[in-house]
N, C-alpha and C positions, 0 to 999 in steps of 0.2 A: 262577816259583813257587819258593819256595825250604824245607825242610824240614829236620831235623837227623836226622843218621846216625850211630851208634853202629857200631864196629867189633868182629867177634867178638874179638879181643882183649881187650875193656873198655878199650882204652887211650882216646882222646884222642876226643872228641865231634865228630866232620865235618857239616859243613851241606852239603847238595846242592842244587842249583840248577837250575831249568829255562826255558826262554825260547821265546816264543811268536809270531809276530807276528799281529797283531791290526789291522795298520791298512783293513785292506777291514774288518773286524766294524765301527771306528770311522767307517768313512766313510759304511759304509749307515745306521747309527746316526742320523750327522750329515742325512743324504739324507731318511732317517724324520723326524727332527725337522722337522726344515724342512717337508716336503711337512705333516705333522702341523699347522706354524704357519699354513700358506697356504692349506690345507683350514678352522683355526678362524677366518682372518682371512676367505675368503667364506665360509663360516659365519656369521659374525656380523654382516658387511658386506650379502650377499646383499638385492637390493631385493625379493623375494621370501620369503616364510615358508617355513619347515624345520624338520620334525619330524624327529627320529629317533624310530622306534616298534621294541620290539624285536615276534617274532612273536606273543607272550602280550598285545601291546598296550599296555604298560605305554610312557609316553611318556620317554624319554631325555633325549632335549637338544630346546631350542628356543631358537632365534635371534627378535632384537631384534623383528624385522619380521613374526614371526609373534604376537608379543606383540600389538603395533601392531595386526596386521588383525583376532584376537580379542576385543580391549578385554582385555585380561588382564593383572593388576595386577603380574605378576612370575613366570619361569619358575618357580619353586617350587610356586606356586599351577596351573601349566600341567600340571605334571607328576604332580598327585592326579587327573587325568585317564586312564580306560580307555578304550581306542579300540572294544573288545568290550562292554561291559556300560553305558556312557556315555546314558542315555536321548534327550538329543537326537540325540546323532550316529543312534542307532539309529533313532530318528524319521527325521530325515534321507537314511538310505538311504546315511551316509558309511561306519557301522560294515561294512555289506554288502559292498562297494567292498573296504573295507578286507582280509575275510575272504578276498573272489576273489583280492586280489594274493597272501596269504598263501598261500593252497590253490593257483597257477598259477606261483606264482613271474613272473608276467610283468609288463609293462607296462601300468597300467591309468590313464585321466583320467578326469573325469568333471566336474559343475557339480551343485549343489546352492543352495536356499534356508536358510539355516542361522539359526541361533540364538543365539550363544553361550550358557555358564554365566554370562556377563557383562550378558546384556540385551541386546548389542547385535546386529544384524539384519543380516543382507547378505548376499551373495550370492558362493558362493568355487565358483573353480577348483581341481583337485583333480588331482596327478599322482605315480602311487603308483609308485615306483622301487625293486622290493627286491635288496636286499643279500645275496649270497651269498659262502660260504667256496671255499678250496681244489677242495673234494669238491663242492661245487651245494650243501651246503645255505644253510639259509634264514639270515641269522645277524639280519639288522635290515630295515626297513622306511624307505625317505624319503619323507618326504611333502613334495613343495612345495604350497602353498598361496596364492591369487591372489584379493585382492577383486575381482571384477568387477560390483559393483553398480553404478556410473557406465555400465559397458557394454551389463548389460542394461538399465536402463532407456530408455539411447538407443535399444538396439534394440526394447524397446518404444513408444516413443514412433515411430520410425520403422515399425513394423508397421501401429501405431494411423492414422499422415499417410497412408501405402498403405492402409489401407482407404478410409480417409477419399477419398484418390485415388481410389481403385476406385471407391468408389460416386458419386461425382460425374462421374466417367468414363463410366459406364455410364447414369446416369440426368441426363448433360448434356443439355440440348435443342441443342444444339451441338455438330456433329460432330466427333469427336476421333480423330485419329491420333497411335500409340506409333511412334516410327520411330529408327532407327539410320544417321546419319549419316557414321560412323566410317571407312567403305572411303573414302567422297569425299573427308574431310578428309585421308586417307592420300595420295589420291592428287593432289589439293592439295597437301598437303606435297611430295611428290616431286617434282610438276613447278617448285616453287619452288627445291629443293635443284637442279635440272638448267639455272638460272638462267630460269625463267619469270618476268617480275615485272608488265610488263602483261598482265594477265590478259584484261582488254576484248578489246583486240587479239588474243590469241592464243585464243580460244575464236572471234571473230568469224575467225579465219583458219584454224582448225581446229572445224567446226561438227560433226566427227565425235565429237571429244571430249565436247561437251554429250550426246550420246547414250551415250555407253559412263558417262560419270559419271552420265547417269541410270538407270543398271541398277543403281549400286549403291547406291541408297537403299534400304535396307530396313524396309519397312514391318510392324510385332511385333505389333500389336494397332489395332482399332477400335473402334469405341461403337456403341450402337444407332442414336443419329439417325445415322451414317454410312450405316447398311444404307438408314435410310431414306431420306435424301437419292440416295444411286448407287443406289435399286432392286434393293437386292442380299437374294439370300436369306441369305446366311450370311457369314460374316468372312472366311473361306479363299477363298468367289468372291470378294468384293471386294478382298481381299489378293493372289490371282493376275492377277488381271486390270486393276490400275490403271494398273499403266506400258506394256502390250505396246506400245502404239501412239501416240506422240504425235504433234500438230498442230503446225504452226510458232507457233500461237500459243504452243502448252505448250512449247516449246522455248525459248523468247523468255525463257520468265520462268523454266527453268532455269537459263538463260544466268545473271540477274538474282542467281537465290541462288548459282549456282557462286562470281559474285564477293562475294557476303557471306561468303560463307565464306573465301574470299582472303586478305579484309582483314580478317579476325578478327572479325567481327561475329554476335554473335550470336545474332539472329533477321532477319527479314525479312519482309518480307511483299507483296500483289500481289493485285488484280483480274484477275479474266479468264474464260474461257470454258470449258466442258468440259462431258461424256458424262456420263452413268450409261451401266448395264451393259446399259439396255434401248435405250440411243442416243436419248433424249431431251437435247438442249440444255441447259446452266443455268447461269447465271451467278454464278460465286462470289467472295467474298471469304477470301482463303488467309494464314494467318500461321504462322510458326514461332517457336518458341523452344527453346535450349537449358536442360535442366533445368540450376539449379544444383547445384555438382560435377562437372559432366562436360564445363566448359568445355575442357580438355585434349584432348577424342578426339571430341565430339560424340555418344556414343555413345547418347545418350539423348535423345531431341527429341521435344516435340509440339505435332501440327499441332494447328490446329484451321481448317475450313471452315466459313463461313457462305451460305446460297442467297440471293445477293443478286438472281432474276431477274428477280422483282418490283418490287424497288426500281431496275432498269436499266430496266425496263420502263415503269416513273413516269419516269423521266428523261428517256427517249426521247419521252413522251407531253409533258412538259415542255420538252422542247428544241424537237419539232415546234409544241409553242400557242407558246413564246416566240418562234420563226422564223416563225411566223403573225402573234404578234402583232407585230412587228417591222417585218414587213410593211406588216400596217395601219394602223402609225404613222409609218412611211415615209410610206406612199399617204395617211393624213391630214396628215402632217408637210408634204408638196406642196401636198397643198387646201388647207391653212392658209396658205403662202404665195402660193399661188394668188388665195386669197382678201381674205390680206392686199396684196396687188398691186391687186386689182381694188378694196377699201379703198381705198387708198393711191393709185388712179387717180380713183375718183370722188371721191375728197376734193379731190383736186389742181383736178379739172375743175369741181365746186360750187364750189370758190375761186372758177376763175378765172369761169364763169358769174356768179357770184352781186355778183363784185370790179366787174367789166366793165361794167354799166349800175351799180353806185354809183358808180363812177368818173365819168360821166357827171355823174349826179345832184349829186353831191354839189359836183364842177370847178363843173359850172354855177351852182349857186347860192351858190359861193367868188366865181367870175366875177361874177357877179351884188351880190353883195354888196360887194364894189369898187368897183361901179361901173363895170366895162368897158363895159356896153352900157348907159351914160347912168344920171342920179338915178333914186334909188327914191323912192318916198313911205311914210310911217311902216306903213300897212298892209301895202304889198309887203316893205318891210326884214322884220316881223315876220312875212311870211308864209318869206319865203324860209328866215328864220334857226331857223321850225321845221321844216321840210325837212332842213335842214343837223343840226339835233339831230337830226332821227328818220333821219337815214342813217348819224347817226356813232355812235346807238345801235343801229340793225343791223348794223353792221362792228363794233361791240361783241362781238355776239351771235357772228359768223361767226367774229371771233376766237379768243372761249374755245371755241368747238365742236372749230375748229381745233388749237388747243393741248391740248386732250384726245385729241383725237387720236394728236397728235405724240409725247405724252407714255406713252400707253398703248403704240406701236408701240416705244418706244424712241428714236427719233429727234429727240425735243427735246434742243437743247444750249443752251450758255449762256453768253454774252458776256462774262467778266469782265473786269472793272478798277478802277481804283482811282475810287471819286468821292466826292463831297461829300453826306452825309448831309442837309443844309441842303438845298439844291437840289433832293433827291429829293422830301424830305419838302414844300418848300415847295409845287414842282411838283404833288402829289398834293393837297394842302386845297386849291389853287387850282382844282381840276377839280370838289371837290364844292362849292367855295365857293357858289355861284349857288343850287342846292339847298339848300344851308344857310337863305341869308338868307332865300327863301321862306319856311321855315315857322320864322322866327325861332329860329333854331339856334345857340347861341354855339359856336365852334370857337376851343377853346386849343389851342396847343403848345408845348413846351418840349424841349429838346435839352443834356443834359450828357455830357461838353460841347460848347461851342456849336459848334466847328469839327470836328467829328467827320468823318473819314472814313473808309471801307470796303472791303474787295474784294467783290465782286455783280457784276450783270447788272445796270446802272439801269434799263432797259425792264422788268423782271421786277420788280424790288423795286418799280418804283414802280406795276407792275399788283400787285401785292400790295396797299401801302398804299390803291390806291384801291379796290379792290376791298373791303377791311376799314372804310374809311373811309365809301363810300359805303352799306354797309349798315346801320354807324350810323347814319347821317341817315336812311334812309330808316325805321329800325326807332325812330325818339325821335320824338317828338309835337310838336308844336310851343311853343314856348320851352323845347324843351329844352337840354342840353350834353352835346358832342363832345370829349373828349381825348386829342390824338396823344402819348406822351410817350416819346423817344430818352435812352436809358440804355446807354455805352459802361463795361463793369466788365475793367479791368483784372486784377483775380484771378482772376475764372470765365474771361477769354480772350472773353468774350460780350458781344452789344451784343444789348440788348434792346428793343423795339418793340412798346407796349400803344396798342391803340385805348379809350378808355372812352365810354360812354354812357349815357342816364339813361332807356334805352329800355324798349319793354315787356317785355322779358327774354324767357329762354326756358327751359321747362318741364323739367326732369331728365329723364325721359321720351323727351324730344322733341331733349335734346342729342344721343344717340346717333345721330341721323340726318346729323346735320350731318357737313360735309367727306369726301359722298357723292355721284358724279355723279346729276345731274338729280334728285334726293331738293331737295325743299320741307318745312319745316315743317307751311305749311300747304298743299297741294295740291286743296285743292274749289274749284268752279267758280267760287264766291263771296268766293274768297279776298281780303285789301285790298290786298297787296305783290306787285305783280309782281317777277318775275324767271325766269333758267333752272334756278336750283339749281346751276350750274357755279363760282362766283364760291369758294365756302368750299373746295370740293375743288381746287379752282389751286391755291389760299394756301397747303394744306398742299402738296402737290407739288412747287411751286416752292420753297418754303421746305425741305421735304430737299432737293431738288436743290442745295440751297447749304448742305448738314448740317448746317442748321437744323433747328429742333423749335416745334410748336404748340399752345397751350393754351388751354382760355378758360375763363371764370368765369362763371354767369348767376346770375341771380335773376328768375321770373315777377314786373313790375312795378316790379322795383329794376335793371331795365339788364343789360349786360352788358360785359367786359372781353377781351378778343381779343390775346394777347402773342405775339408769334416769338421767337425768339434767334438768333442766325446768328455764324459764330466772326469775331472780331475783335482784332485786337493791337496795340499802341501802338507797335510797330514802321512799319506802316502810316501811322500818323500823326503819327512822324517826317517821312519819307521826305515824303510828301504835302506837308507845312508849308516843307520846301526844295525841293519842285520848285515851290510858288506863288511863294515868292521867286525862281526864276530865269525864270517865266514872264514877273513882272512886270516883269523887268529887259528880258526882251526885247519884251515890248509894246510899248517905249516908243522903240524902233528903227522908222526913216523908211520908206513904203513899203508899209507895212500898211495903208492905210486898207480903204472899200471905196468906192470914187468913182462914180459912174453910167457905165455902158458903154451906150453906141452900137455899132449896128451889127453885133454880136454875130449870125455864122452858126448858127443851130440847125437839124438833118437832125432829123425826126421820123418817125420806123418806128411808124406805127401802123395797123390798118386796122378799128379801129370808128372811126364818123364822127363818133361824139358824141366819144369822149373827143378825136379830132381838133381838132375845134370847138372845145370847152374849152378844153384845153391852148393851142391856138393864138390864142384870144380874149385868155387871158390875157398871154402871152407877147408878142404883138404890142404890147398895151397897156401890155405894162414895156418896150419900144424894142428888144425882139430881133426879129431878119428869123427866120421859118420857112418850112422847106421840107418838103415832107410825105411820106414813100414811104410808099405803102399798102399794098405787100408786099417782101418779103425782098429777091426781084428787082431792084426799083427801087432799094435803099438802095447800091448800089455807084454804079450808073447816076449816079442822081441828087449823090451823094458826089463823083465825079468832077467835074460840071460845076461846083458849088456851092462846093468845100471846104471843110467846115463846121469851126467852132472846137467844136461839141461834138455829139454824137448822141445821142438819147434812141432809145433802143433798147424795144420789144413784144416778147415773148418769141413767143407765138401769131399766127403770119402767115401766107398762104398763099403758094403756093410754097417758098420759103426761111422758116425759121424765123429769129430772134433771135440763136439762138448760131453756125448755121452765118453769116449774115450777118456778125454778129462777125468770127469766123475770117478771113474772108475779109478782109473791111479792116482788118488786123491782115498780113496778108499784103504788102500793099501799103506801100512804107515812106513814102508820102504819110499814109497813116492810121495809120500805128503808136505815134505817141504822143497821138492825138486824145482825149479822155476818154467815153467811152462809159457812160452810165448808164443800166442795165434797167430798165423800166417794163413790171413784170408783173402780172398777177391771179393768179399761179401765188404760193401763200405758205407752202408744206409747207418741212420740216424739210431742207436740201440745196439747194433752189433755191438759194438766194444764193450757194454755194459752186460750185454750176455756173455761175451766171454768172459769177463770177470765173476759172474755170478756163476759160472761154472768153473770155479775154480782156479784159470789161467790166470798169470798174474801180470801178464803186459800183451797188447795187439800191435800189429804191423798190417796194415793194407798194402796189395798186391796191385802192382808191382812193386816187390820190395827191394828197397836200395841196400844191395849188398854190405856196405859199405857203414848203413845204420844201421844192420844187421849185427854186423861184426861187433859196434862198439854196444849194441844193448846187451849182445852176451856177454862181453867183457867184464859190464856193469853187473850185471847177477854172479856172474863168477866172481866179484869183490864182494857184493854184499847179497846173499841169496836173495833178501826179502826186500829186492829192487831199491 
């Protein structure tokens, strides 16, 4: 500071001068400023609202944020606000607040519904912080200020879920436990931190653990159907009393959730067994879940049980009828085979009973008809050759009985290979041909194309075609017309096969009966068409059995059409057209004929007398020597002195049967490549494959046609090994 001095002399004017230092005054100054700048910068930063209010209420300052949380167009506008006389705030219950901090000087918070002077509505936080001097007085007021309307509504809205829980809780038909998981998952955790990690293992090797982890599930609440399910009077018994004592079943399926908790999962859940509080039994269904949010500690879980005893008790009631009925389908599953045996025997035994005198019958009047035992004269020829029709239409009859059979049991199979369509087809008109021209029947056929051949069963396709054939004829009137017509279609892969006829048709009505065993059209006593009803249900049969399909077309008075298909491929009839070329090349090599044999040993195993006779009439009379065993016994005996070049082997013999005799001279390296051919009455599904597998090396069912007879041994005499 410096000032002018005058000297009591009045001489010369002196300035004085004084010096001060100041720089602590300048640095607090500086220290003020600053804190001053970093106080207005969170001041004005603060993500929070801030009032300065002085005590009179008059509002000071306010920052950005509480602009913001009021809707308040601009501090100016903020600050025509009294915190005392302000009518909403005093609505509010803020001004009140406001007055306690004033009058306490202390800390005061609070939460109000507020208003603004702006319209807008929400819900603030309130934290009144006043401001004192030196001395304690009062000098200002801060108010922070906090929207929390987001907050209360979620905790409204979560008050409103807990109710909404509570009363569902309470009024579940569904027993519900509140429980607290949180000690086990702790102690879970720790045994993982101490390096536990299979846990199976290590509960199955500390079974004391499962008990001390189950003391600390803490069960907080129950529901009403609980009390009612466990018999319980009140929450607190059923809350004390759940865990004292558990069963190794209850243990089992602690074990179960210890390790869902393990492996982080969670809920769980489990059947099983338990108590009420009265010690009645009852079987429940148990599930858990963690509430969402408390996946971290488990601290929140609920059960819920359902009383399944009932429905274990249908189970059990269900498990015992199904082991009963099991039983009785066992014990019928037997009688059924049982019975299908004793089927299966008496069909075998009517074969061969029924086979065993046509054999007879039918040899003899083959014999006969030959001429073995001298000329016939035109009445005996035509008496004989209806004999020979009416036994070859009851071996008809015995056949399809038979093959209904076979086919019902499962046991029909089927001989396929390749053959000539021609040959089938011709074979079969030639069988109704005779019937035809009786009652003046034209019979066409045609085949495209003409050399067609197929894979089939030709025994089978051509019992089909005659079976379809012959009920045309017998169902068309006379002068009527018959048409076979063979359609091989390359594209469909299918060869087609229509019977037609100009017959009396059959009735819409009356078709659905058809290709049904023993089912007739017309079945009254006075009917005009014999037959057995077996003939339509073959056709279809056999025709799937070859996955084929059958259909027919009628018309009452305008006939009817009968079509199969059966699959067919021109591949086939390649193949076919180059093996006739190589057959033909070899037919034509030296050596083949079939020249007359002399002398020819035939051993006959038979022990009916008639077919004896027969057989031996005939044989004698084509220049073979026979010799006769009339039982099993005899066939080695007699074999030895004799050495027969062939054996016709009987299946049914006393003492020794057919196939053990086989064996036996099969045994013998004298007879081991002799050709043995069975001559049985036995003609079920399997016979001819036992006879093979005993040795024999070709079968003939009885009644045997002399005649095929003759030329099978032919064929072994040219080539032993058939």
């Amino acid at each position: 500071m410096i000032w002018p001095v005058r000297l009591e002399d009045g001489g010369k004017l002196w300035y004085s001068a004084s010096v001060k230092d100041i720089t602590e005054r300048k640095q607090a100054e500086e220290v003020l400023r600053k804190s001053e700048d970093r106080f207005r910068s969170l001041f004005e930063n603060a993500p929070v609202g801030v009032l300065l209010v002085d005590p009179q209420g008059n509002v000071l300052e306010v920052n950005p944020s509480a602009l913001q949380i009021l809707g308040s167009p601009s501090a100016e506008a903020t600050r025509q606000i009294n915190m005392l006389n302000f009518p909403p705030l005093i609505d509010a219950g803020i001004t009140a607040d406001f007055q306690q901090c004033v009058q306490t000087a202390q800390l005061l918070s609070s939460e109000h519904p507020y208003t603004t002077k702006w319209g807008k509505s929400i819900n603030l936080n309130l934290r009144f912080a006043p401001l004192v001097d030196t001395k304690g007085d009062l000098q200002l007021l801060q108010i922070l200020i906090e929207d929390v309307s987001a907050r209360k509504e979620a905790e409204q809205a979560l008050e409103e879920s807990q109710s909404r829980f509570r009363a569902l809780f309470e009024d579940s038909p569904i027993a519900i436990w509140e429980e607290d998981f949180s000690q086990v998952k702790k102690h879970v955790d720790s045994l993982k931190q101490n390096g536990v990690s299979d846990f199976r293992a290590y509960f199955a090797s500390h079974p004391d653990e499962i008990m001390k982890c189950a003391m600390m599930f803490n069960i907080l609440n129950v529901n009403s159907a609980a009390l009612r399910m466990y018999q319980a009077a009140n929450k607190e018994d059923l809350i004390q009393n759940t865990i004292p004592v558990l069963s190794v079943g209850e243990l089992e399926h602690i074990h179960e959730d210890l390790l869902a908790i393990a492996e982080g999962r969670t809920s769980n859940g489990w059947d099983g067994g338990d108590d009420t509080l009265t010690g009645k039994p009852i079987q429940i269904s148990l599930t858990w879940s963690v509430v969402p949010g408390y996946e971290h500690d488990y601290s929140k879980v609920v059960v819920t049980t359902v009383d399944i005893t009932e429905r274990k008790q249908a189970e059990e009631l269900i498990r015992q009828y199904t082991d009963e009925l099991e039983l009785r389908v066992e014990e019928r599953t037997v009688e059924l085979v049982q019975a299908n045996r004793a089927k299966d025997e008496f069909l075998a035994n009517m074969s061969h009973e029924l086979r065993t005198p046509l054999n007879g019958i039918l040899g003899f009047s083959e014999t006969l008809l030959e001429g073995v035992r001298g000329p016939l004269n035109e009445r005996q020829g035509q008496a004989l050759e209806i004999i020979q029709s009416s036994g070859q239409h009851l071996l008809g009859l015995i056949n399809d009985i038979l093959d209904v059979a076979k086919i019902e049991s499962g046991k029909f199979e089927l001989q396929l290979e390749t053959l000539v369509v021609n040959d089938i087809c011709n074979s079969s008109l030639n069988f109704i041909k005779q019937m035809a021209v009786k009652k003046s029947i034209s019979v066409e056929y045609s085949s495209r194309p003409a050399s067609s051949t197929l894979i089939a069963d030709p025994k089978r396709l051509k019992q089909i075609l005659v079976n379809l054939l012959n009920n045309a004829v017998k169902f068309t009137p006379e002068k009527g017309r018959v048409k076979l017509d063979v359609l091989a279609d390359a594209e469909t892969g299918l060869m087609r096969f229509s019977v037609t006829d100009t017959g009396i048709g059959i009735a819409p009505e009356d078709q659905r009966k058809l290709f049904q065993p023993f089912v007739q059209v017309d079945s009254s006593l006075s009917r005009q068409y014999e037959g057995t009803g077996l003939g339509l249900m073959l056709v279809k049969k056999l025709v799937e059995m070859h996955n084929g399909s059958v259909e027919m077309k009628s018309e009452p008075g305008n006939g009817s059409c009968f079509t199969f298909t059966l699959p067919w491929s021109e591949e086939v009839q390649e193949k076919h057209t180059q093996s006739l070329t190589d057959d033909k090349e070899k037919s034509m090599a030296p050596g083949l004929g079939s020249a007359k044999r002399t002398h020819t040993k035939i051993l006959l195993a038979e022990d009916n007398e008639a077919n004896v006779t027969a057989i031996m009439d005939y044989l004698e009379f084509h220049g073979y020597e026979v010799t006769v065993a009339h039982d099993g016994r005899e066939v080695f005996s007699k074999a030895e002195k004799m050495l027969p070049d062939i054996v016709l082997m009987d299946i049914q013999m006393p003492n020794v049967n057919g196939f053990e005799a086989t064996r036996r001279l099969r045994s013998d390296p004298r007879f081991a490549t002799v050709p043995i051919i069975a001559l049985t009455a036995f003609a079920m599904s399997g016979d001819r494959e036992r006879c093979l597998a005993a040795g024999m090396n070709e079968y003939l069912s009885k009644p045997v046609k002399l005649k095929e007879l003759q030329q099978m041994i032919e064929r072994f005499l040219e080539n032993p090994l058939g």
